[in-house]
C-alpha positions in Angstrom: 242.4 52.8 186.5 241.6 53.2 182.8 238.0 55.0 182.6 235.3 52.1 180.9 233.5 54.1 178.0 230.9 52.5 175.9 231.9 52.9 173.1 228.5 51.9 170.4 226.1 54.1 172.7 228.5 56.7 172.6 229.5 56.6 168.7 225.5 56.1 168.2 224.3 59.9 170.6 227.7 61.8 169.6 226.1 60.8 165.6 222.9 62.4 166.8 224.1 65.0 168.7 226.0 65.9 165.4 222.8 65.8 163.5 220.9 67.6 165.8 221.6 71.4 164.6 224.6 73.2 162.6 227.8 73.0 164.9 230.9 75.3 164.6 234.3 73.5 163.6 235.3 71.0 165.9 232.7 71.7 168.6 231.6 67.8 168.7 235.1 66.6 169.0 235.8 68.8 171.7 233.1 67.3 173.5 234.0 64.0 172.7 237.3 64.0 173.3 236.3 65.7 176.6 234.2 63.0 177.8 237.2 60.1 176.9 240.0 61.7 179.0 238.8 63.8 181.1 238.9 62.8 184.9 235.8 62.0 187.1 235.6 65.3 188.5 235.6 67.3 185.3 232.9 64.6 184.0 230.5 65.8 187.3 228.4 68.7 187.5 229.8 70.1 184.2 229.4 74.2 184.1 228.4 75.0 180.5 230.2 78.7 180.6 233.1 77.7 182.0 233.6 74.2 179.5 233.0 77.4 176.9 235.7 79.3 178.1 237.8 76.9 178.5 237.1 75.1 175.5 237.1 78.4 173.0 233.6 78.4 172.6 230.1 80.7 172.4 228.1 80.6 175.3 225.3 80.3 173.8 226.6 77.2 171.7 227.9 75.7 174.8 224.7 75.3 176.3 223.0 74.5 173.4 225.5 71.5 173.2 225.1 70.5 176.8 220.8 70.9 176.1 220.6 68.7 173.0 223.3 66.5 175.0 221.1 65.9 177.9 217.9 65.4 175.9 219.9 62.5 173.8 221.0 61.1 177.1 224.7 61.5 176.6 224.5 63.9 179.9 222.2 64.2 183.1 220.7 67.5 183.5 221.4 68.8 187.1 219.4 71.7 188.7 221.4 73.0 192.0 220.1 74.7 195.2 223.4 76.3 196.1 224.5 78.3 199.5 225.7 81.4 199.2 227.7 81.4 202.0 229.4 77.8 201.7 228.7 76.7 198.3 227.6 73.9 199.4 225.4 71.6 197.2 222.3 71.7 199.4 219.9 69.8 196.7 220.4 68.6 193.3 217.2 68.0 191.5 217.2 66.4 188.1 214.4 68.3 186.6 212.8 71.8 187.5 209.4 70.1 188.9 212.1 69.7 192.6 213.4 72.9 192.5 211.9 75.4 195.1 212.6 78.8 196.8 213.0 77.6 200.5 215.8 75.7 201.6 218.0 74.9 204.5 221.7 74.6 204.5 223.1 71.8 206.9 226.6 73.2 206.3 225.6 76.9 207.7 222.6 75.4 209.7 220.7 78.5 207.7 217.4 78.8 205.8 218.3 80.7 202.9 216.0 81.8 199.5 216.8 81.4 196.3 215.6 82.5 192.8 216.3 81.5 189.7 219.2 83.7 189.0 220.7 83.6 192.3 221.5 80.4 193.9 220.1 78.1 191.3 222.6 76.7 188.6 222.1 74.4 186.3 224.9 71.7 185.7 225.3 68.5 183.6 227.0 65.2 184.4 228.2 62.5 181.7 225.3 59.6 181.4 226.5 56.5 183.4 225.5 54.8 180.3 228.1 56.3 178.3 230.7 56.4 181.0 230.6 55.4 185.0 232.3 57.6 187.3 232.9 57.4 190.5 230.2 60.3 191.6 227.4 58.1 190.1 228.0 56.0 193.6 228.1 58.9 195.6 227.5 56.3 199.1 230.8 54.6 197.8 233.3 58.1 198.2 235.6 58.8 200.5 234.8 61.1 203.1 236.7 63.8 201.8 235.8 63.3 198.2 232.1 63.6 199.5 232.8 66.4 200.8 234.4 68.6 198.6 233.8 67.2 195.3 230.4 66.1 195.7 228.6 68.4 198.7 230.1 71.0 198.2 231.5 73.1 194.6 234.4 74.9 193.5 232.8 77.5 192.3 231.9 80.0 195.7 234.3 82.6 195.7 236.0 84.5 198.5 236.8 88.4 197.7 240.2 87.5 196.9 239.1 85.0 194.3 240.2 81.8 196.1 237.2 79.0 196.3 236.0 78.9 199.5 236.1 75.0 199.4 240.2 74.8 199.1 240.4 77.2 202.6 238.0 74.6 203.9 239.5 71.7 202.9 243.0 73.1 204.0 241.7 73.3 207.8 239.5 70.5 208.3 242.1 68.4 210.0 239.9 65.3 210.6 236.7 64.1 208.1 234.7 60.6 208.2 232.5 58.8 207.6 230.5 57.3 211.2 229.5 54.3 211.3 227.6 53.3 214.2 229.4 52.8 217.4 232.4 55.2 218.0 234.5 56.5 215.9 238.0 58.9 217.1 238.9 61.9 215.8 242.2 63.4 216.5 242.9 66.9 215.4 246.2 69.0 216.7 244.7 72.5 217.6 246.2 75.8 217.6 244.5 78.8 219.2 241.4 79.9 216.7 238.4 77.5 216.9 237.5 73.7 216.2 234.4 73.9 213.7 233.0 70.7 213.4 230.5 69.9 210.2 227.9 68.2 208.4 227.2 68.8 204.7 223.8 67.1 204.9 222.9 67.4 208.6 222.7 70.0 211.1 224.9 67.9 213.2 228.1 70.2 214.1 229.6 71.3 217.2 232.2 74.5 217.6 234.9 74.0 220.3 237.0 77.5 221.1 240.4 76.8 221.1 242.4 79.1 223.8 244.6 79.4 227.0 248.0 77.7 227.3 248.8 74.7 225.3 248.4 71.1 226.7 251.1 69.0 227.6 248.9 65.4 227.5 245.9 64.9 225.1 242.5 66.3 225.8 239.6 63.4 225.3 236.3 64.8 224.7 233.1 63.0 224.2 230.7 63.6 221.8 226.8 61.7 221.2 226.4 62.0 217.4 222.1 62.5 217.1 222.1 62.6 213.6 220.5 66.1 213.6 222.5 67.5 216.7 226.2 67.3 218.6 225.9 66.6 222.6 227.8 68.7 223.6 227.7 71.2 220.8 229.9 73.9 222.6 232.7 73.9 224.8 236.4 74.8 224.8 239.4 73.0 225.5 243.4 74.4 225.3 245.3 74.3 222.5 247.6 70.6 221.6 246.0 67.7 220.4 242.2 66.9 221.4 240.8 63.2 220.3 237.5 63.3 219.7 235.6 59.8 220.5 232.5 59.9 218.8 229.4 57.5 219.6 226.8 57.8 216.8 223.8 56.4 218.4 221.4 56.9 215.9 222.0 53.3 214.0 222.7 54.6 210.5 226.3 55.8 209.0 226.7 59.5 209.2 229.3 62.0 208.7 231.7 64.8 210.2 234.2 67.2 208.9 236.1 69.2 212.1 238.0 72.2 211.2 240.7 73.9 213.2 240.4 77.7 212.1 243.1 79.4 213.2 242.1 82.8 215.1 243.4 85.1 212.6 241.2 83.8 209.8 237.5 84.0 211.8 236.4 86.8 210.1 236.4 84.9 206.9 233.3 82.8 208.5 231.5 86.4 208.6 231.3 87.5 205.0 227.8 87.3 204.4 227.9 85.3 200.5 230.6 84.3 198.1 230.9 85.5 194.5 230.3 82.7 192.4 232.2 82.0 188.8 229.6 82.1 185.3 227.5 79.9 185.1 224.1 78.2 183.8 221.5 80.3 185.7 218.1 78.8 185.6 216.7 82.3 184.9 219.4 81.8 181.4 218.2 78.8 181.3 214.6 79.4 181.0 215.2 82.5 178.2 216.8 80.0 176.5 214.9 78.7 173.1 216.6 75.0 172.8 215.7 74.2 176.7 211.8 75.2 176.0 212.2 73.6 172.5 213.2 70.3 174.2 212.2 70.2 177.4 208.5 70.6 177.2 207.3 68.6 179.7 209.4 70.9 182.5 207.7 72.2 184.6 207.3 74.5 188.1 205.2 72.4 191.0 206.6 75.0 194.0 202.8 76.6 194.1 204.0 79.8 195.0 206.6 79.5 191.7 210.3 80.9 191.8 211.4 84.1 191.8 213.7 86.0 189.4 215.3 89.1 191.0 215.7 90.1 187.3 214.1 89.4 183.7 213.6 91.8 180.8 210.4 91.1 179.3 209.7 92.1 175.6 206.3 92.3 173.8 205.2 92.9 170.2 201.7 93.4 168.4 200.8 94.1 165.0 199.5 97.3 163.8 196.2 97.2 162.1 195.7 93.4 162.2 192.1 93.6 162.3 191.9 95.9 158.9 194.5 93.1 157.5 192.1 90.4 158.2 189.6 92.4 156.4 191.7 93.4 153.8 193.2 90.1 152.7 191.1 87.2 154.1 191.5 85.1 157.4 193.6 82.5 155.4 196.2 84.8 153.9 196.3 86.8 157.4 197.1 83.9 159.1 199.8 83.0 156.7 201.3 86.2 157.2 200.6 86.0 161.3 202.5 82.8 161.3 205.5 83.9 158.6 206.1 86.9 161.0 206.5 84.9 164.3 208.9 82.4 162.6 211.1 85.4 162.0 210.6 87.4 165.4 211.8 83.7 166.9 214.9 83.4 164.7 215.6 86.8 165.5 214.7 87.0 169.5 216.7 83.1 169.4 219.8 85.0 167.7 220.0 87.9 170.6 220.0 85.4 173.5 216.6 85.0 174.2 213.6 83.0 174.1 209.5 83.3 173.1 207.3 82.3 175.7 204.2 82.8 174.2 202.3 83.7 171.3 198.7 85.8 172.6 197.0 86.4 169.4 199.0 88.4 167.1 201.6 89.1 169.6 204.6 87.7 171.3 206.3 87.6 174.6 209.9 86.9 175.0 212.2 87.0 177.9 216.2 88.5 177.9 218.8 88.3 180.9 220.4 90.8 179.4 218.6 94.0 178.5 220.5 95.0 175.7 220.3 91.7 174.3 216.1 92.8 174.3 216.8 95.6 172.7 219.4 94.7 170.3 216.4 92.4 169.4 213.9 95.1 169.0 216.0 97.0 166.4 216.7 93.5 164.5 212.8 92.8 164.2 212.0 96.2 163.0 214.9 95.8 160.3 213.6 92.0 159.6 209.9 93.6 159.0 211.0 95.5 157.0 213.2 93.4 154.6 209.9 91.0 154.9 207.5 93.8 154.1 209.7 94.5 150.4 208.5 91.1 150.0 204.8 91.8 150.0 202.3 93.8 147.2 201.7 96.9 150.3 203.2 96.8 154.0 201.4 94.7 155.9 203.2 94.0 158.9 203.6 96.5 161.2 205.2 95.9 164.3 205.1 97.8 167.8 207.5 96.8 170.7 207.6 97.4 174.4 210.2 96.6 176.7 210.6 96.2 180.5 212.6 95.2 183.1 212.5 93.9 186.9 211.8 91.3 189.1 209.2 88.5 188.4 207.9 85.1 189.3 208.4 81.5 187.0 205.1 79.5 187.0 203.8 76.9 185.1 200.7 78.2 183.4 198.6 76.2 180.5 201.1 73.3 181.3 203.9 76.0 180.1 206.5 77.4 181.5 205.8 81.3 182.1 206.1 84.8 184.1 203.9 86.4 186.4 203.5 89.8 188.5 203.7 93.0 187.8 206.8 93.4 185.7 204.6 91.4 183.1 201.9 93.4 183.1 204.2 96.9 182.8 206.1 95.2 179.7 202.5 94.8 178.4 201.4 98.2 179.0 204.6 99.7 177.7 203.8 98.2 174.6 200.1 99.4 173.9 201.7 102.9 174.4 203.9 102.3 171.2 203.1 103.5 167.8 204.0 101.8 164.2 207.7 100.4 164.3 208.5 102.0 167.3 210.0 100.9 170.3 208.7 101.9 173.8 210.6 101.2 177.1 210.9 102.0 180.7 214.4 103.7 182.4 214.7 100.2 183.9 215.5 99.2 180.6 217.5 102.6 179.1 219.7 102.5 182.4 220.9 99.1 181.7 224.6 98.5 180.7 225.1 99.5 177.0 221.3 100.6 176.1 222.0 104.0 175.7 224.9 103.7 173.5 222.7 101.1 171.8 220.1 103.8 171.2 222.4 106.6 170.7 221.8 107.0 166.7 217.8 106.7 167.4 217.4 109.9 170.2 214.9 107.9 172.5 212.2 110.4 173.8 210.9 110.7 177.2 207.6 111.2 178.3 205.5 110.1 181.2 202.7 107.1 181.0 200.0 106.7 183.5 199.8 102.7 183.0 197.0 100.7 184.1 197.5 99.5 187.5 200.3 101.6 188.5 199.7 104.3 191.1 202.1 106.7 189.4 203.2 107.9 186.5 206.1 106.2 184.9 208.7 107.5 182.1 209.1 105.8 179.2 211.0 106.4 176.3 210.0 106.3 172.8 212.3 105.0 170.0 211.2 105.5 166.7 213.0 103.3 164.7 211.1 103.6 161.3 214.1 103.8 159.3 216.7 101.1 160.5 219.4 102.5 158.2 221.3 103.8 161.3 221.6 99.6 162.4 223.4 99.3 158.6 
């Protein structure tokens, strides 16, 4: 069936969209001619890095596109709870406020934690309003498209790289839906196991399949509870089994049963899948266009959300009391204000985003440390080309950088970090002198820092920081003269 586009609303958002910021060649039509042909499923739960790669585009710009897409309503913003063991879908939230660190996965009948880099990913689905698909009815699917196009995503990788959903697909032998009453499932079962399944109930049972085959069918009953299987164990002989089952519970549920042959059971013991790229909602909260835009977002889990890992920069100005003094409040201010517009264009250019302003200095957040202190070298070069500008030097910058685990709040009605990885980054930084750089091994250790530093010498010595029991290294980079980033 020819896919229904609508065509004025579309022509009207893709105009804005264009509008919206300076696009690379062809980016816009890409997009466009993405959401005109391409099928229902590559129209669902759209994967910024991957539509990038295949699509011969940044990252960065990617998202971007997808962010300003959303926020003109030509997509719908998806945050995803994700199992790591089944990939399954567990919740899909359309804004942050839902997203928490406690969850339970039906599929694995498991409560699992997540954090914002790990298990959370953040997807984007074409607007019904620009063009219907068939997952905007998700109670009108098929069983097996509810299953493993909807519940559960192709993107949970087993250690040879195959998707964990296409091995589960090619066993389940029998899926439904279950309308009240009784519904037969027949499945033909070699030795192994018969692993039946709910995406979005704990109802299952697991059936061992062994001895010496049947020559006649083997009927089994089965009381569907909505929550629970009676019986949910049992074995039976290999040959074909029927499966009458009596959902007594008055509302339509579901069941997937697998036959998993005996040689392939250890594959139900790996402990998590490797998942392809994609849209972290740690990335996506170090990202400057989603805090731009997205304002209003924020964090209602009390306890916030977890990130396993965040590198943390901060800045300050040297002197900034004597500059007050020395030229006036108004033409301080000025200055103040001139100077955070470029640390923003710079930190926005390295991949990460400011989350606050605290006086005269700035906090911004990386994923990747290098890209922090790529950044750090770029502000100290931009000072200084600003500081050419200006009668004497005036701005004087010191930067400190750390890295480590850390908890997303909403503070102030702001998105924001909080813990002790803060308050070290903080620290780190009140140890550093004019245009130099200070930051913890966390940060030096990190993939490509050193050779980043290489042409600066960074200097170790040990800092007794407030509220740290012991004494931590850190390493000095004075990066005075930025010649060597020329």
């Amino acid at each position: 069936m020819e896919a229904v586009v609508y065509e004025q609303i579309l022509d009207e958002r893709l105009a804005a969209l264009e509008a919206a910021r300076a696009w690379s060649p062809r980016v816009i039509s890409k997009l466009e001619s993405h959401i005109r042909s391409a099928d229902d499923v590559a129209l669902f739960r759209i994967n910024p890095i991957r539509f990038a790669a295949e699509k011969n585009i940044a990252e960065a710009e990617a998202i971007d596109l997808f962010l300003h897409g959303a926020f003109l309503g030509l997509f719908e913003m998806d945050w995803l709870l994700l199992c790591s063991a089944c990939s399954c879908v567990v919740e899909s939230f359309g804004s942050l406020k839902g997203v928490r660190n406690q969850f339970h996965c039906a599929m694995c009948r498991a409560d699992l934690e997540a954090a914002l880099d790990d298990c959370i990913a953040v997807t984007f689905t074409v607007s019904p309003q620009i063009r219907p698909i068939a997952f905007h009815r998700p109670e009108n699917l098929a069983a097996g498209d509810f299953a493993f196009a909807y519940k559960l995503t192709d993107e949970g990788l087993l250690p040879d790289g195959t998707p964990f959903v296409q091995v589960l697909k090619a066993w389940t032998a029998a899926i439904s839906h279950l309308p009240p009453g009784t519904t037969r499932l027949e499945v033909n079962a070699q030795k192994g196991l018969l692993h039946a399944w709910a995406p979005d109930s704990d109802a299952g049972f697991d059936f061992r399949v062994d001895g010496e085959p049947s020559a006649s069918p083997q009927t089994i009953r089965i009381r569907y509870l909505g929550n629970r299987c009676e019986p949910a164990e049992g074995m039976v002989a290999p040959g074909r089994i029927v499966f009458e089952i009596e959902n007594a519970t008055g509302q339509q549920g579901f069941l997937g049963v697998s036959a998993i042959p005996a040689e392939a059971l250890p594959i139900l013991e790996i402990p998590r899948l490797d998942f392809v790229p994609h849209l972290s909602g740690s990335r996506l909260l170090a990202t400057q266009t989603f805090r731009d835009l997205f304002r209003s977002e924020a964090i209602r889990a009390v306890e916030g959300i977890s990130v396993r890992d965040i590198t943390l920069l901060f800045t300050d100005l040297k002197g900034s009391t004597d500059l007050y003094d020395r030229i006036g409040d108004l033409n301080a201010l000025s200055l103040v204000q001139q100077h955070f517009e470029r640390l923003r264009e710079v930190t926005v250019r390295h991949g990460g985003a400011i989350i606050k302003t605290i006086g005269d200095a700035v906090m911004a957040a990386f994923v990747e440390p290098a890209d922090a202190v790529r950044a750090a070298l770029a502000m100290l070069q931009d000072m200084e080309a600003f500081n050419r500008q200006l009668p004497s030097r005036e701005v004087i910058l010191k930067i400190g950088i750390h890295r480590g685990a850390a908890i997303a709040v909403t503070l102030n009605e702001h998105l924001d970090y909080f813990g002790q990885t803060v308050n070290i980054a903080a620290r780190v930084q009140s140890l550093s002198e004019a245009r130099e750089i200070c930051l913890t091994n966390e940060v030096l250790t990190a993939p490509g820092v050193q050779d980043i530093l290489a042409p600066f010498a960074p200097k170790p010595t040990l800092a007794q920081l407030k509220g740290v029991h012991q004494q931590m290294p850190v390493f000095r980079v004075n990066a005075g003269n930025t010649s060597a980033l020329r």
